[in-house]
Backbone as JSON Lines, residues from 0, in Angstrom:
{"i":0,"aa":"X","n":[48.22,163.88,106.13],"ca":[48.46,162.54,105.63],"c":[49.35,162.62,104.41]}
{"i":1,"aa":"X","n":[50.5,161.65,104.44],"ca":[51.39,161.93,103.18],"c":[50.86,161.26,102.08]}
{"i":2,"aa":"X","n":[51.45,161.05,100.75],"ca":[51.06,160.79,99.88],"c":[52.16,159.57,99.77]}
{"i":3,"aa":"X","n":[51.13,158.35,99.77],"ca":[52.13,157.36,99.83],"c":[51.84,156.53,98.21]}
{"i":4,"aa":"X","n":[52.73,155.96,97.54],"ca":[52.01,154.9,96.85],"c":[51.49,153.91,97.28]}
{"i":5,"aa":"X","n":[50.41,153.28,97.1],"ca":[49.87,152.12,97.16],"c":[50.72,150.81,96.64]}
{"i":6,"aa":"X","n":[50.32,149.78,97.23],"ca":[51.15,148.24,97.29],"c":[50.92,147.86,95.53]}
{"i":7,"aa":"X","n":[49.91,148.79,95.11],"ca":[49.53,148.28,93.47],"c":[50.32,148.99,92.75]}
{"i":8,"aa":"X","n":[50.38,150.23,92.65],"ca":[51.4,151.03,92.27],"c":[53.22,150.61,92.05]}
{"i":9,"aa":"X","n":[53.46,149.95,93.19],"ca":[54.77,149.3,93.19],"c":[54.72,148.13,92.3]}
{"i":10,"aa":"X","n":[55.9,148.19,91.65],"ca":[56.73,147.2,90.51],"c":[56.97,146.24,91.63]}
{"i":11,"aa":"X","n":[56.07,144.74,92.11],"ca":[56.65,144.23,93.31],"c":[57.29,142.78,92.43]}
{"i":12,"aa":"X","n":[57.68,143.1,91.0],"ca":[58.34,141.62,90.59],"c":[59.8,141.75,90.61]}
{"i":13,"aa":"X","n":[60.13,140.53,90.98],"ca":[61.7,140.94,91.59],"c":[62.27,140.76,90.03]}
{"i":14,"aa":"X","n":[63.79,141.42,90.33],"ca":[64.6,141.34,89.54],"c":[65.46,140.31,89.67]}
{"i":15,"aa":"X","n":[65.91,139.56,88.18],"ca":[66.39,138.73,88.0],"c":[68.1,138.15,88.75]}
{"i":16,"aa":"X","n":[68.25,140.37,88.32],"ca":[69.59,140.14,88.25],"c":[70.44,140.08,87.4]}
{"i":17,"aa":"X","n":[71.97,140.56,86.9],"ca":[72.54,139.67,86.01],"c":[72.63,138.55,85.51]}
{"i":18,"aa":"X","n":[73.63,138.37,84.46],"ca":[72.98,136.75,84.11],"c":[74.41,136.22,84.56]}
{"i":19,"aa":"X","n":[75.58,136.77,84.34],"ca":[77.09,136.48,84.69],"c":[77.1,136.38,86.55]}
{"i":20,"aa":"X","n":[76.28,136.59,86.84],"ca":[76.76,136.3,88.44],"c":[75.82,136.65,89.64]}
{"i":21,"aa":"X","n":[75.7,136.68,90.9],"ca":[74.97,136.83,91.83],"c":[74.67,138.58,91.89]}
{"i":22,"aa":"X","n":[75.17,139.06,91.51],"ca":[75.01,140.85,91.37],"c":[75.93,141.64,92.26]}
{"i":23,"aa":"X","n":[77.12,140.31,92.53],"ca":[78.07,141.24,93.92],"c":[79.27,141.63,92.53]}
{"i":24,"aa":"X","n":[80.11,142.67,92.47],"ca":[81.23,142.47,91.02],"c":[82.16,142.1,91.51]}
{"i":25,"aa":"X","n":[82.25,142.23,92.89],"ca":[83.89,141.45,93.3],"c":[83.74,139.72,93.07]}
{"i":26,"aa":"X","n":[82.55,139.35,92.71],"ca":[82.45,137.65,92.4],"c":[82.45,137.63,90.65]}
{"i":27,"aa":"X","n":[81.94,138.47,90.21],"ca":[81.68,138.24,88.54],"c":[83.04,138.34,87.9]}
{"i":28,"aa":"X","n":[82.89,136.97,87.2],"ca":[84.32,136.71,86.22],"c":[84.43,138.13,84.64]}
{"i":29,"aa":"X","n":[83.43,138.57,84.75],"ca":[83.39,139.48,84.09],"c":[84.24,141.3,84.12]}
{"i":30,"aa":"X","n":[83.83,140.87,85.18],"ca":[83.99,142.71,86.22],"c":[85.64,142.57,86.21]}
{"i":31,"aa":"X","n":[85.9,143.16,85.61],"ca":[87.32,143.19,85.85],"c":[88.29,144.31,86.35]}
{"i":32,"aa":"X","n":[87.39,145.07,86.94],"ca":[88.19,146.46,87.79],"c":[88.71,145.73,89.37]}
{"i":33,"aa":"X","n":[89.84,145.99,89.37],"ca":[90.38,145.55,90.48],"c":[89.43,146.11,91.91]}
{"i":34,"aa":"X","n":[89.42,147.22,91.57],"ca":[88.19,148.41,92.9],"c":[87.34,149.0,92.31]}
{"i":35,"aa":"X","n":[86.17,147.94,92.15],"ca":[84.72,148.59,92.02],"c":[84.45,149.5,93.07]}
{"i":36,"aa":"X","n":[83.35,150.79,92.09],"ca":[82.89,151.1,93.23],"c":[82.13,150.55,94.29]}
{"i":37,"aa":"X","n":[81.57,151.6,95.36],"ca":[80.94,151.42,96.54],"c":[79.38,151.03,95.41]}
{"i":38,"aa":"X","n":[78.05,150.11,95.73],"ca":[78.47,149.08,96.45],"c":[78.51,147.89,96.04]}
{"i":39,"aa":"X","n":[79.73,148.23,95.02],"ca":[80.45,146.88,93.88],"c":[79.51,146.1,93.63]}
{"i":40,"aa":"X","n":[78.26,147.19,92.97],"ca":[77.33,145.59,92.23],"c":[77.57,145.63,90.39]}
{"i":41,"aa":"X","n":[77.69,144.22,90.12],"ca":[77.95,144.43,88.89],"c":[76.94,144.8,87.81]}
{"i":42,"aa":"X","n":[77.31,145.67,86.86],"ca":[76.59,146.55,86.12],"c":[76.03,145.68,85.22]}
{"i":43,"aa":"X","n":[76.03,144.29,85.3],"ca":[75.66,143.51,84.02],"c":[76.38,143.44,82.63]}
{"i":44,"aa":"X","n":[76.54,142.67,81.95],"ca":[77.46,142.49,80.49],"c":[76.65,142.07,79.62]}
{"i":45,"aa":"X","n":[76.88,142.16,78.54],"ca":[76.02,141.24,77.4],"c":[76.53,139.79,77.43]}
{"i":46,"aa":"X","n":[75.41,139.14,76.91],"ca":[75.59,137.46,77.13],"c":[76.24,137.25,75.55]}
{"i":47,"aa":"X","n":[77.03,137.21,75.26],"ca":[78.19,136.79,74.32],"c":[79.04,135.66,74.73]}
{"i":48,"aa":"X","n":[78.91,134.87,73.24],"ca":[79.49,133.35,73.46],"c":[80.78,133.12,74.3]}
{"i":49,"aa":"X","n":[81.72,134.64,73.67],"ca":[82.74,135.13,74.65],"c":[82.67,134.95,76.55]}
{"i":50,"aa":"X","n":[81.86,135.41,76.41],"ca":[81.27,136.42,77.74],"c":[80.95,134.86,78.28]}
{"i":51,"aa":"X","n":[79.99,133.99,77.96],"ca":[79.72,132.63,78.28],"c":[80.99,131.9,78.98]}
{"i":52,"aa":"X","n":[81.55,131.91,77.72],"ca":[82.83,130.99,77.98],"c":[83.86,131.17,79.06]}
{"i":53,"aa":"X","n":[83.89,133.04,79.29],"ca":[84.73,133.19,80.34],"c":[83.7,132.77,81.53]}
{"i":54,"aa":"X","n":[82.85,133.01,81.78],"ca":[81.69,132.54,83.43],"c":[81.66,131.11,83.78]}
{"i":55,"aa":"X","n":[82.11,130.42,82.69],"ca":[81.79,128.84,82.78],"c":[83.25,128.17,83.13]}
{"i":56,"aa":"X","n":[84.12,128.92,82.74],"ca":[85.44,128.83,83.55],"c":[85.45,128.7,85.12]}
{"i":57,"aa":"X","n":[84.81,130.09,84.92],"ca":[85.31,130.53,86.3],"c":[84.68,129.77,87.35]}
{"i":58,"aa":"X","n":[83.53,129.17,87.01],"ca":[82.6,128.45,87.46],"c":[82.76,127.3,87.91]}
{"i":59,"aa":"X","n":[83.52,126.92,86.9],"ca":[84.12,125.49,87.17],"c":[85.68,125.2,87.96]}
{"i":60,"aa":"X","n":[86.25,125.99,87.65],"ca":[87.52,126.87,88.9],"c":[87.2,126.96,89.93]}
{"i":61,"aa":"X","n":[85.67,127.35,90.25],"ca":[85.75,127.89,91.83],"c":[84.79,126.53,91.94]}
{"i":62,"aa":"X","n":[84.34,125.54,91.84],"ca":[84.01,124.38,91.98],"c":[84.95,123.79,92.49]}
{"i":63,"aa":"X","n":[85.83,123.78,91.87],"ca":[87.31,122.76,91.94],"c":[87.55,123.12,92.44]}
{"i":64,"aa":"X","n":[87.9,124.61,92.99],"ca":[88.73,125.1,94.51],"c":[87.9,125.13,95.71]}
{"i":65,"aa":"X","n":[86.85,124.82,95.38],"ca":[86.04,124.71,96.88],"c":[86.07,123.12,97.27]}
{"i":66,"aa":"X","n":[86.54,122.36,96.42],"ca":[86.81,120.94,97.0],"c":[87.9,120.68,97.58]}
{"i":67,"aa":"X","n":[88.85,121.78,97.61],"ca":[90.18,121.6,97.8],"c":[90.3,122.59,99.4]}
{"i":68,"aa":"X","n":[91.16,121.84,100.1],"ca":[91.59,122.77,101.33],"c":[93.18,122.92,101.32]}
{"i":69,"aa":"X","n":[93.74,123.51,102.41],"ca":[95.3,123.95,101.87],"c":[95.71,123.91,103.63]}
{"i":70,"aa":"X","n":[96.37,122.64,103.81],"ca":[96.65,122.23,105.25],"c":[98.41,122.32,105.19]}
{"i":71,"aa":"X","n":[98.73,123.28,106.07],"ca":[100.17,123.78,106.07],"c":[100.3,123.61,104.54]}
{"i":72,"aa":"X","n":[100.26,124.22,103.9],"ca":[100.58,124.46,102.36],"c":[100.09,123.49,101.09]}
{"i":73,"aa":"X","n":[99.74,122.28,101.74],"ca":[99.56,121.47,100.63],"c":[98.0,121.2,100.76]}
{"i":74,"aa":"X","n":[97.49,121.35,98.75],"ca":[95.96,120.7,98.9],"c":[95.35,119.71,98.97]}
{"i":75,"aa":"X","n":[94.74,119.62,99.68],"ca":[93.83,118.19,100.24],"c":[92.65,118.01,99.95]}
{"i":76,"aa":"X","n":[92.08,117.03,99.4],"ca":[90.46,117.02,99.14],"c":[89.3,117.02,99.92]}
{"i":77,"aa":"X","n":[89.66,116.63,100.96],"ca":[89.06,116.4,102.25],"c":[89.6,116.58,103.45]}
{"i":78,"aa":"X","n":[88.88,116.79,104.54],"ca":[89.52,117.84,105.58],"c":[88.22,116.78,106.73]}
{"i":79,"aa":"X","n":[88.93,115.92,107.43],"ca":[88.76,115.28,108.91],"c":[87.84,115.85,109.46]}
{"i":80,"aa":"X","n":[86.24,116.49,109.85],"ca":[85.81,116.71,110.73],"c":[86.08,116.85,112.44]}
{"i":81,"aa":"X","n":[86.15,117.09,113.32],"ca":[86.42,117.04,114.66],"c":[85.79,116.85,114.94]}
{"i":82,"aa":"X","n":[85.79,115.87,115.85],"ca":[85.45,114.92,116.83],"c":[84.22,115.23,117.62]}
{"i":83,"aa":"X","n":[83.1,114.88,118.07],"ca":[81.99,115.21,118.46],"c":[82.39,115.67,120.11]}
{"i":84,"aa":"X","n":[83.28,114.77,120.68],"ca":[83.75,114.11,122.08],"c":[85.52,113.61,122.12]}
{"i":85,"aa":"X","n":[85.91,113.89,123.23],"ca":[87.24,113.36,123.17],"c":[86.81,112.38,124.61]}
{"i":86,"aa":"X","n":[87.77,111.13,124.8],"ca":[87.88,110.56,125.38],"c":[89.26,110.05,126.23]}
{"i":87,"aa":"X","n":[88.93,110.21,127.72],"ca":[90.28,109.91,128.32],"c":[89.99,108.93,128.89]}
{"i":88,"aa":"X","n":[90.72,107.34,128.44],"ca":[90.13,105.94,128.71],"c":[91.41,105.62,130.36]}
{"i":89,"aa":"X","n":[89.97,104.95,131.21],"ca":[91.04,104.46,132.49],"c":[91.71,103.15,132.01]}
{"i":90,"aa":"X","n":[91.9,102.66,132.94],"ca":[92.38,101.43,132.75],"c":[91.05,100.21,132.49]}
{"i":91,"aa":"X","n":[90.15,100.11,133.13],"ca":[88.97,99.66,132.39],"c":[87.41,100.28,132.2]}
{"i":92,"aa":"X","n":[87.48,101.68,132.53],"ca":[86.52,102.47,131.74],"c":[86.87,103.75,131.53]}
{"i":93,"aa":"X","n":[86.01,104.82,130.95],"ca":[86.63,105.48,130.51],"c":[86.38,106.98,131.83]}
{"i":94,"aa":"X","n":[87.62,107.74,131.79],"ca":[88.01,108.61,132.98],"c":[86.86,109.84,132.76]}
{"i":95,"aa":"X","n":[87.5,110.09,131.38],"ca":[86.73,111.7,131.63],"c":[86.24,111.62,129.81]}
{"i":96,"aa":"X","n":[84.5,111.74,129.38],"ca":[84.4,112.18,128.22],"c":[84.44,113.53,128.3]}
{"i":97,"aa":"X","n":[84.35,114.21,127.15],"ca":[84.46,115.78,126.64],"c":[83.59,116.13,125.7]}
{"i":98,"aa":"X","n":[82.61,116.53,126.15],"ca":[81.76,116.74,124.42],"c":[81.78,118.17,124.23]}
{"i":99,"aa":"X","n":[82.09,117.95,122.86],"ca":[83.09,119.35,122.56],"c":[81.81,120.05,121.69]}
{"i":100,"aa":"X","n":[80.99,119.85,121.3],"ca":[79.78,120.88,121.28],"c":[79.06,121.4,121.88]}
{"i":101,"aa":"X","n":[78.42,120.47,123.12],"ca":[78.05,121.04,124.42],"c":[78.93,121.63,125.39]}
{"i":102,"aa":"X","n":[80.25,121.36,125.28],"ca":[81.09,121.74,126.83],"c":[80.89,121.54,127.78]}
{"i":103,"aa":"X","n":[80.31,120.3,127.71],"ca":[80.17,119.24,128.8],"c":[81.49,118.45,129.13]}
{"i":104,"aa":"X","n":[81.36,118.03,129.97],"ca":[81.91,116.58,131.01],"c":[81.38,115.77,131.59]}
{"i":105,"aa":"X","n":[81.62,114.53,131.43],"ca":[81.49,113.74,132.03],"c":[81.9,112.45,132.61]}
{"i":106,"aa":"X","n":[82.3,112.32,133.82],"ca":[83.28,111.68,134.33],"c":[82.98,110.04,134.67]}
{"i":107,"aa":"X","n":[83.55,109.64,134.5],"ca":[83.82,108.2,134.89],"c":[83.67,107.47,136.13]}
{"i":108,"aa":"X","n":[83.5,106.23,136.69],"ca":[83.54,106.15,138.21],"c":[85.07,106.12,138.58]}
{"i":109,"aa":"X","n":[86.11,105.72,137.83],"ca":[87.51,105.79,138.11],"c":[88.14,106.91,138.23]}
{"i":110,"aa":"X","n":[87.39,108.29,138.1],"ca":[87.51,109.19,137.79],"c":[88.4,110.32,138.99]}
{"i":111,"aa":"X","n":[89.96,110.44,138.89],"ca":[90.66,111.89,139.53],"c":[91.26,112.32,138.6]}
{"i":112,"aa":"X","n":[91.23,113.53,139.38],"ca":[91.86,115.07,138.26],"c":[93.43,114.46,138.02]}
{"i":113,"aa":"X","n":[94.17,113.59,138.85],"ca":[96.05,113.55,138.81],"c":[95.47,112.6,137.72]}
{"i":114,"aa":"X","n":[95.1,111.63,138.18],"ca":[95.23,110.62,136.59],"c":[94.58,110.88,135.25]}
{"i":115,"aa":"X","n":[93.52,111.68,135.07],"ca":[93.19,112.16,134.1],"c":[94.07,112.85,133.17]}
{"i":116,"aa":"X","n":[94.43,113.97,134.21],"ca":[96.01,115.04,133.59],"c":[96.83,114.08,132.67]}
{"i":117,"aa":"X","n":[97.41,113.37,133.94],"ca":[98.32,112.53,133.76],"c":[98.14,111.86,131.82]}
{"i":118,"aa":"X","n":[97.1,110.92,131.92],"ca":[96.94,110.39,130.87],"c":[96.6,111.06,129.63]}
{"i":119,"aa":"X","n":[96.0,112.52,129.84],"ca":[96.24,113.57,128.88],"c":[96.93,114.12,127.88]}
{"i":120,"aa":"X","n":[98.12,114.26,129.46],"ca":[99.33,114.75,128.85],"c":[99.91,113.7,128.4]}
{"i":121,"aa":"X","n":[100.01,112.37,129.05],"ca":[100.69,111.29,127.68],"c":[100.42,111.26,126.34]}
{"i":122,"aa":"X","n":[98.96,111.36,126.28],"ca":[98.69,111.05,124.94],"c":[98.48,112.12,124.0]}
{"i":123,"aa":"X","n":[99.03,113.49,124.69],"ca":[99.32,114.41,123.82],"c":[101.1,114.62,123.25]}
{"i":124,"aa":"X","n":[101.69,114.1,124.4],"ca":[103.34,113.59,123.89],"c":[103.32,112.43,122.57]}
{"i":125,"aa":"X","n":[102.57,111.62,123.01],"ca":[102.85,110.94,121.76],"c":[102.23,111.34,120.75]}
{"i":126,"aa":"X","n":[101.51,112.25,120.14],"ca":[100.91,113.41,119.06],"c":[102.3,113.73,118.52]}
{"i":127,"aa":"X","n":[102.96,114.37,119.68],"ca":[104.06,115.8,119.48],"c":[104.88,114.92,118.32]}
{"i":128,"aa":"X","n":[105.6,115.96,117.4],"ca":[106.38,115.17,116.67],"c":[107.89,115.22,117.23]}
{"i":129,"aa":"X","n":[108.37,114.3,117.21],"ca":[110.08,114.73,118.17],"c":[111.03,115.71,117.87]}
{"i":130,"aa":"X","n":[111.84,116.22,118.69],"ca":[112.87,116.81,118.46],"c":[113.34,116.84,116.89]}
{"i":131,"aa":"X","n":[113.85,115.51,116.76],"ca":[114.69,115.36,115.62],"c":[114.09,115.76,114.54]}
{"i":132,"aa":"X","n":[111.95,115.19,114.34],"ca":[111.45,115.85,113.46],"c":[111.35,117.16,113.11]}
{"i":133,"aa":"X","n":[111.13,118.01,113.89],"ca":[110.85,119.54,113.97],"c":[112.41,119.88,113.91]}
{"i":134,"aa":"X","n":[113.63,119.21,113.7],"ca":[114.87,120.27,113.47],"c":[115.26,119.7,111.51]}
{"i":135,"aa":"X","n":[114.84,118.55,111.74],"ca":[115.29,117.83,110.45],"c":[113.95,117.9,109.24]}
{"i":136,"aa":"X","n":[113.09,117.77,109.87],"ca":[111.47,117.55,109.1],"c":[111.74,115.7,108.47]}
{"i":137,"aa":"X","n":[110.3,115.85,108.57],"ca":[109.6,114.17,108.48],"c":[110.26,113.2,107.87]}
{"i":138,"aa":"X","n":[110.49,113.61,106.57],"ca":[111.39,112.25,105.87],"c":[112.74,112.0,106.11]}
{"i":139,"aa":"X","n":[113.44,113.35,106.14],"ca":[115.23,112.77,106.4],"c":[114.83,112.0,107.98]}
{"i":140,"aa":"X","n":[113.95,113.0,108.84],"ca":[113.71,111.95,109.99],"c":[113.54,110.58,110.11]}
{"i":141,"aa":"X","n":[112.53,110.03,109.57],"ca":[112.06,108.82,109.38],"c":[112.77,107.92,108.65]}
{"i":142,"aa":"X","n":[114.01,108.53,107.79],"ca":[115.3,108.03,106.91],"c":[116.15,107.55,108.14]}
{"i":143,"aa":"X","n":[116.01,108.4,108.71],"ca":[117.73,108.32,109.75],"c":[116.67,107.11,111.08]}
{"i":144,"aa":"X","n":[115.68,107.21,111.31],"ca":[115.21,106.35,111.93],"c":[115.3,104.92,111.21]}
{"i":145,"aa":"X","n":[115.12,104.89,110.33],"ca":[115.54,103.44,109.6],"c":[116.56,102.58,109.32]}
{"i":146,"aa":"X","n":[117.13,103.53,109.49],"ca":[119.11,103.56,109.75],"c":[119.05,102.64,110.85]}
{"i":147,"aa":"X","n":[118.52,103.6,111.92],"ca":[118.82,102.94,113.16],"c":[118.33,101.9,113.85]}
{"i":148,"aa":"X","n":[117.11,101.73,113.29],"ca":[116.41,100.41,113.42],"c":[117.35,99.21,112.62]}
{"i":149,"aa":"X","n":[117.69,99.68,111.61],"ca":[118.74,98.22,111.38],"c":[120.04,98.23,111.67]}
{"i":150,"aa":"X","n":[120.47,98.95,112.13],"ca":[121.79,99.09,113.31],"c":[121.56,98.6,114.12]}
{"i":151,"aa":"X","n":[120.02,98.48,115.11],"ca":[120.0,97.6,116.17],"c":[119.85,96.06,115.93]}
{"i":152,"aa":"X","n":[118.98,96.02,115.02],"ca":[119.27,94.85,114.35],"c":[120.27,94.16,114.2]}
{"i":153,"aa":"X","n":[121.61,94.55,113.82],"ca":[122.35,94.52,113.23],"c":[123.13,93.51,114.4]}
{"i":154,"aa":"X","n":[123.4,94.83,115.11],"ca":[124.0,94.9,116.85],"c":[123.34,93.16,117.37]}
{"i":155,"aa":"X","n":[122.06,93.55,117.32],"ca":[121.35,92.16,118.02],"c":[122.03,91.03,117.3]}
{"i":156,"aa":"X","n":[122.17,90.89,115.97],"ca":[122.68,89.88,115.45],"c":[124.32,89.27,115.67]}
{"i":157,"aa":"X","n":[124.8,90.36,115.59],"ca":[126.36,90.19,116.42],"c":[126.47,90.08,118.01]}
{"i":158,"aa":"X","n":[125.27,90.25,119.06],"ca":[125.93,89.74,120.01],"c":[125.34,87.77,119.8]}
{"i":159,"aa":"X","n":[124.55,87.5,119.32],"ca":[123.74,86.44,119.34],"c":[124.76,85.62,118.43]}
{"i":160,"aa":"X","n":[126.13,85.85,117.2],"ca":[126.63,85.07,116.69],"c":[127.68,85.26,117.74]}
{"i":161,"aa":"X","n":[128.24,86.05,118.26],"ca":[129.54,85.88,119.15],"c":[129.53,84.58,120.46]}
{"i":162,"aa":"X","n":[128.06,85.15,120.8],"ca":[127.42,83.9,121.53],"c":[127.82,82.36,121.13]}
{"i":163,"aa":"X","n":[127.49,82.26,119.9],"ca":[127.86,81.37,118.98],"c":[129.26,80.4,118.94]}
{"i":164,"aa":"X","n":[129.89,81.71,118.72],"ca":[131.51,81.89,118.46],"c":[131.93,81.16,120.01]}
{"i":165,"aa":"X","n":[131.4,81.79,121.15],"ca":[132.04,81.03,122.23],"c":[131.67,79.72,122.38]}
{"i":166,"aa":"X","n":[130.5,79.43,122.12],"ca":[129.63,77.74,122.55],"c":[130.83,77.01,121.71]}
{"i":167,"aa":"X","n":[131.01,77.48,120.79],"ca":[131.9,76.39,119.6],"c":[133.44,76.47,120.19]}
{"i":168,"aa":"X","n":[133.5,77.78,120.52],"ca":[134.86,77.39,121.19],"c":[135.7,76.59,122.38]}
{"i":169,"aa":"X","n":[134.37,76.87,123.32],"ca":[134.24,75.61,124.99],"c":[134.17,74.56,124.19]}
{"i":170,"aa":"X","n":[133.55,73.92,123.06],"ca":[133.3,72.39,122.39],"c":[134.53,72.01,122.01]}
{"i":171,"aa":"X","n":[135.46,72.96,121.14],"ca":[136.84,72.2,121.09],"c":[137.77,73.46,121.52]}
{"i":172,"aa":"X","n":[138.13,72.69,123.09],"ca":[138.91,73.27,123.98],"c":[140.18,72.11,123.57]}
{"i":173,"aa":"X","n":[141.17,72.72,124.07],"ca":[142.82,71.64,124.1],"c":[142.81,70.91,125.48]}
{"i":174,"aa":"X","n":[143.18,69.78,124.7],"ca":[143.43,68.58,126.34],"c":[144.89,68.16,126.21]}
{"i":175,"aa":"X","n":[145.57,67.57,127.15],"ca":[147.17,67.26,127.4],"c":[146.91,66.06,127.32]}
{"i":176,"aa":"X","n":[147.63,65.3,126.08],"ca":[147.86,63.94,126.06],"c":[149.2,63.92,125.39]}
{"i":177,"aa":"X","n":[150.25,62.73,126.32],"ca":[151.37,62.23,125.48],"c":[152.28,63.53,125.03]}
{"i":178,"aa":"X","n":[152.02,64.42,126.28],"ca":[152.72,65.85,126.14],"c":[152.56,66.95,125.21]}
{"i":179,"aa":"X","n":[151.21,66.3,124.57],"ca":[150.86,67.53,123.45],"c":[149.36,67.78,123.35]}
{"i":180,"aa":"X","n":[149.17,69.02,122.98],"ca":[147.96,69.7,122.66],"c":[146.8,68.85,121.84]}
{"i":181,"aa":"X","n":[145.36,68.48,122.14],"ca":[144.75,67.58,121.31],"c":[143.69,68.5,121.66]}
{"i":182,"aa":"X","n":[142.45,68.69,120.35],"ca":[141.28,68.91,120.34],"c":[140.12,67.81,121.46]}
{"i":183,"aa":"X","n":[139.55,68.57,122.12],"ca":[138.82,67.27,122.8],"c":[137.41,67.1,122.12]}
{"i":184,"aa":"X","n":[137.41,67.83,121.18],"ca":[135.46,67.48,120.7],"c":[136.24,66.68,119.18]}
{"i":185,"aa":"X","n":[137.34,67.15,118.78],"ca":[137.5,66.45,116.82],"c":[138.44,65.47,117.61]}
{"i":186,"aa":"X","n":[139.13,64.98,118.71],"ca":[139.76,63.82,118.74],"c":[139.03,62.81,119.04]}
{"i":187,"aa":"X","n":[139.14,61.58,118.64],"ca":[138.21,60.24,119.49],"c":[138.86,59.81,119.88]}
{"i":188,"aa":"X","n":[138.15,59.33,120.84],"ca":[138.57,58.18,122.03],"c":[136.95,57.19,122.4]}
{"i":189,"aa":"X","n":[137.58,56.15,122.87],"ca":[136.22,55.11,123.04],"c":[136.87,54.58,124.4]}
{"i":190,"aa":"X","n":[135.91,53.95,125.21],"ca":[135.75,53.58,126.27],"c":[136.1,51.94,126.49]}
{"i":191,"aa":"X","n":[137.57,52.11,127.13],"ca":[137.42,49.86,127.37],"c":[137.78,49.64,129.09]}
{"i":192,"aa":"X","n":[137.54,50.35,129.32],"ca":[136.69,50.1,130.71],"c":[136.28,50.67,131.61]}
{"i":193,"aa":"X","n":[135.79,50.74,132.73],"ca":[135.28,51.7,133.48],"c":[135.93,53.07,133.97]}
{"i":194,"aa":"X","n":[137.3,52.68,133.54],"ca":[138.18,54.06,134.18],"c":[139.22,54.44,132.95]}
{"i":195,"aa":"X","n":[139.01,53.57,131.61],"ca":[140.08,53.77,131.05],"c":[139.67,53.82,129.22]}
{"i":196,"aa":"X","n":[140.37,54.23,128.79],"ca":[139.68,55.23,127.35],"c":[140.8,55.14,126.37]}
{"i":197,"aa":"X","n":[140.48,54.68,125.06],"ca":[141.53,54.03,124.21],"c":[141.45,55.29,123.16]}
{"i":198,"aa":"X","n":[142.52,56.03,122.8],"ca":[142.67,57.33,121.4],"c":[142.88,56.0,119.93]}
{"i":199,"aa":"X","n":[141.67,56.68,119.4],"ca":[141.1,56.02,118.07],"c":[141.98,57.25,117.18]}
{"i":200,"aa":"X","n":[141.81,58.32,116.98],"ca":[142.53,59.13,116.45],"c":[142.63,60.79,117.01]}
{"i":201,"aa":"X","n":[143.72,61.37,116.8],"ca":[144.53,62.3,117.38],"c":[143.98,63.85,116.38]}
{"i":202,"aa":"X","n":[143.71,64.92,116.72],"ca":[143.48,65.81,116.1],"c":[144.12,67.02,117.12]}
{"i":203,"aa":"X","n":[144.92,67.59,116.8],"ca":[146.16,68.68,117.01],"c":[145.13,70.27,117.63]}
{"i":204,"aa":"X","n":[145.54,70.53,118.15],"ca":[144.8,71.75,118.85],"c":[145.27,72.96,118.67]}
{"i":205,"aa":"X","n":[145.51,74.18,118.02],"ca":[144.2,74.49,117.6],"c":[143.74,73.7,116.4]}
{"i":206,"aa":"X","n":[142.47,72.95,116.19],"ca":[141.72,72.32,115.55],"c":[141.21,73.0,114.05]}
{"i":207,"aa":"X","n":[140.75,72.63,112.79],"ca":[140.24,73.61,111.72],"c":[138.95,74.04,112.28]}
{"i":208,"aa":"X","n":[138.49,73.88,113.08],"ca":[136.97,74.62,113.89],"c":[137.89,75.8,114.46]}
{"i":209,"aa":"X","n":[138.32,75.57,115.42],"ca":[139.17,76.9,115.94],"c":[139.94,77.59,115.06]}
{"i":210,"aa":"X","n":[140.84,77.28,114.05],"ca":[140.98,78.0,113.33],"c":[140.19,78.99,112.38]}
{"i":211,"aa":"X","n":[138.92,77.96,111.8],"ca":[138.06,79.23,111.22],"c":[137.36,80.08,112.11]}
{"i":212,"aa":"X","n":[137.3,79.83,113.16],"ca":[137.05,81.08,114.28],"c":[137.59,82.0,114.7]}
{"i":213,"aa":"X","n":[138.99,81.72,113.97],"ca":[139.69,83.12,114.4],"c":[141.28,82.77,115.32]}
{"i":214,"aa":"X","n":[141.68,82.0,114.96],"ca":[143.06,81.56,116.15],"c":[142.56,80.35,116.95]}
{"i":215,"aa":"X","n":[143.73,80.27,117.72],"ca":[143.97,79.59,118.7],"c":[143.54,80.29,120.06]}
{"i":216,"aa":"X","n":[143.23,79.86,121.37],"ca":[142.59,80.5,122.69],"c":[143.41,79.56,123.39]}
């Protein structure tokens, strides 16, 4: 029979520990050897106001950086959870759920594999960012898209005044009276009898309407 100590014999009160940190030294703001040894526990420091002040830093540093995440390079305070379930909606119910913790499925009564795909892959195209983004990146993109949104604009507005430009021009067209050119919308004429029409006054063709339009036609 060996000689064992007894459960009374053993020191069974735990140790505290350092006071600067959890007892690992690659975490203690103190430990400042780049490669502790094997198995890098820290040797403890004296509690000096010094010694305080650097732990309460660091403390508060790694607070602040654990609120922070770093999404393609930039920090963010908060970071979106994922989705319990994805959903692929039919036209009036939904095709195929996905529950993405179980790895389940479950399908819909509208439910085939072509239209499911199908609507998949749409609504992962419209995710994608375009061409132009991924050669130019986001803002000159979304710059030069703005451009062009009021270029069409623009466009729309010039065919809709040219439109314009013609209605006014059919209104004063030239008529032949007395061997000469007359406006027929700026000349008057009045009616004295059923077939016959008296000139009240004469206005010359091209007219100042046709002229500020641009010439004579």
């Amino acid at each position: 029979m060996t000689d064992r100590p007894t459960l009374e014999d053993l020191d069974a009160a735990p140790d505290d520990g350092p006071w600067c940190c959890t007892g690992n030294a690659e975490d203690c703001a103190l430990c400042t050897d780049p490669n502790p040894n094997y198995p890098w526990i820290c040797p403890g420091h004296p509690r000096t106001v010094a010694n305080e002040r650097i732990v309460g830093e660091a403390a508060q540093a790694q607070k602040a950086a654990a609120s922070l995440y770093t999404v393609d390079g930039t920090a963010v305070d908060t970071i979106t959870l994922p989705p319990k379930w994805i959903v692929i909606d039919g036209d009036r119910s939904p095709l195929v759920k996905i529950h993405l913790e179980e790895g389940t499925l479950e399908f819909g009564p509208e439910y085939t594999p072509d239209e499911a795909g199908r609507r998949f892959w749409d609504a992962v195209r419209d995710l994608l960012p375009s061409q132009m983004v991924r050669t130019l990146g986001r803002l000159p993109a979304e710059t030069i898209n703005q451009h062009l949104a009021a270029a069409r604009t623009a466009e729309k507005r010039v065919r809709e005044l040219e439109a314009e430009v013609a209605a006014a021009r059919d209104l004063h067209t030239p008529i032949r009276h007395m061997g000469q050119a007359w406006c027929a919308e700026c000349s008057v004429r009045r009616r004295t009898g059923p077939r016959t029409q008296e000139w009240v006054a004469f206005v010359p063709h091209p007219c100042a309407t046709v002229r500020a339009l641009g010439g004579a036609e």
